[in-house]
C-alpha positions in Angstrom: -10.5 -0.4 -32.3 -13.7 1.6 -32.9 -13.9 4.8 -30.9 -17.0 7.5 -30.5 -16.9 10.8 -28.7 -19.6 11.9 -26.8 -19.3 14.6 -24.6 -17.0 13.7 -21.8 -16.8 10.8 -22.5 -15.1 8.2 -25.2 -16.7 5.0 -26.2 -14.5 2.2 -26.8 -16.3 -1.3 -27.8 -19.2 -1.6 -24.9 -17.4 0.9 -22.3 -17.5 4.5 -21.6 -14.8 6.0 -20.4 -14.5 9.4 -18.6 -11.6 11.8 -20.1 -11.5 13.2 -16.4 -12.1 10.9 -14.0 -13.0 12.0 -10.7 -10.0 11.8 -8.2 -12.0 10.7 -4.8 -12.8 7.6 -7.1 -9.5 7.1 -8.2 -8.2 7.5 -4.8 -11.2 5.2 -3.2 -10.2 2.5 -6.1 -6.7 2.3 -5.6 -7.0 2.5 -1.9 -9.6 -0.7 -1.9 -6.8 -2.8 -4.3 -4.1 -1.4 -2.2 -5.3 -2.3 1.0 -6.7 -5.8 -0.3 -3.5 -7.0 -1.9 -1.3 -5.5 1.3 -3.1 -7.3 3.6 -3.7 -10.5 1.9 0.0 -10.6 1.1 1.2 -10.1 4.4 -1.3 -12.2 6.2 -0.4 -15.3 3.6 3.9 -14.9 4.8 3.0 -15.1 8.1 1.1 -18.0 8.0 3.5 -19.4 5.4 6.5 -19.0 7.3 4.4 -19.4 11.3 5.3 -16.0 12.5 3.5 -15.3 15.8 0.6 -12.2 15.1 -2.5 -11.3 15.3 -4.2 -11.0 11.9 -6.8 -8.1 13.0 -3.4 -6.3 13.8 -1.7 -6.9 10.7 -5.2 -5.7 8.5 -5.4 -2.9 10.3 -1.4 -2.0 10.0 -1.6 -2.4 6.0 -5.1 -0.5 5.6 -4.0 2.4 7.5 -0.5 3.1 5.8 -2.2 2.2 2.5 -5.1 4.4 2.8 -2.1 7.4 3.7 0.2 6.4 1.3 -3.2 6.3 -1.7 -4.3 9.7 -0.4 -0.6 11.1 -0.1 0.2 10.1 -4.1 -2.8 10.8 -5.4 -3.1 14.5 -4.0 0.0 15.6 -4.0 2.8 15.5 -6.8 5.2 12.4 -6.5 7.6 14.3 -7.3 8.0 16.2 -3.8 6.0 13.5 -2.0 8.4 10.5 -2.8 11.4 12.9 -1.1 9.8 13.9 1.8 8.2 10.5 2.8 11.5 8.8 2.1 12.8 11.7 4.6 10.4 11.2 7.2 11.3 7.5 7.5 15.3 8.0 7.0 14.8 10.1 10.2 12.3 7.8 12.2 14.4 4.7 11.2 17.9 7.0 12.9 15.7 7.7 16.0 14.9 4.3 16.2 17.6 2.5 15.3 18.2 -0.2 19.0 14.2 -1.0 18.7 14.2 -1.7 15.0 17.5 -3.6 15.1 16.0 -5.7 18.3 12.9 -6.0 16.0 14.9 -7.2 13.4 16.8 -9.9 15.2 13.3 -11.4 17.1 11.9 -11.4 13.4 15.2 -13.4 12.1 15.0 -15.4 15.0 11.5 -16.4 14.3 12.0 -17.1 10.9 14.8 -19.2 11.5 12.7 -21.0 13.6 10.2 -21.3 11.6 12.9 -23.0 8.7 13.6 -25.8 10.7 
């Protein structure tokens, strides 16, 4: 492999690349991939397995947590972001335990139906 410096920037074969790449494009790249493979994903098992939802829900579910969860790890070290988030939901999953649980067993339930 046949690599030039220039400047900033290092070329490898036909591309340049950046040695510091600008972290609103990193963060608006990963966010658009994110957010297209999240949604895509869970708008394909739905339809798969016939679980009643509305799709322009479901987008806008997966966008939003992706865009937070993108802009969370990209700004801030993973290293005291992965502990608090996985706080943060410990504690909103104890508060919430009846509702998720009845969640849970309509989503089983639908599922199951859906089966047979």
């Amino acid at each position: 492999m046949s690599k030039v410096k220039k400047s900033d920037f290092i070329l490898v074969f036909d591309r340049y690349y950046s040695k510091k790449p600008s972290a609103f494009l990193l963060w608006l790249k990963r966010t658009v991939y994110c957010c297209a493979e999240c949604a895509c994903m869970m708008l394909c098992l739905l339809e798969i397995y016939k679980v009643p939802s509305n799709s322009l829900t479901v987008t806008a579910c997966c966008v939003t947590f992706t865009a937070f969860f993108c802009t969370l790890f990209t700004f801030v070290r993973k290293r005291f972001a992965v502990p608090a988030v996985l706080l943060l939901i410990m504690a909103g999953v104890y508060h919430y335990r009846d509702i998720l649980w009845g969640m849970m067993k309509y989503f089983l339930d639908a599922l199951m139906l859906a089966l047979d």
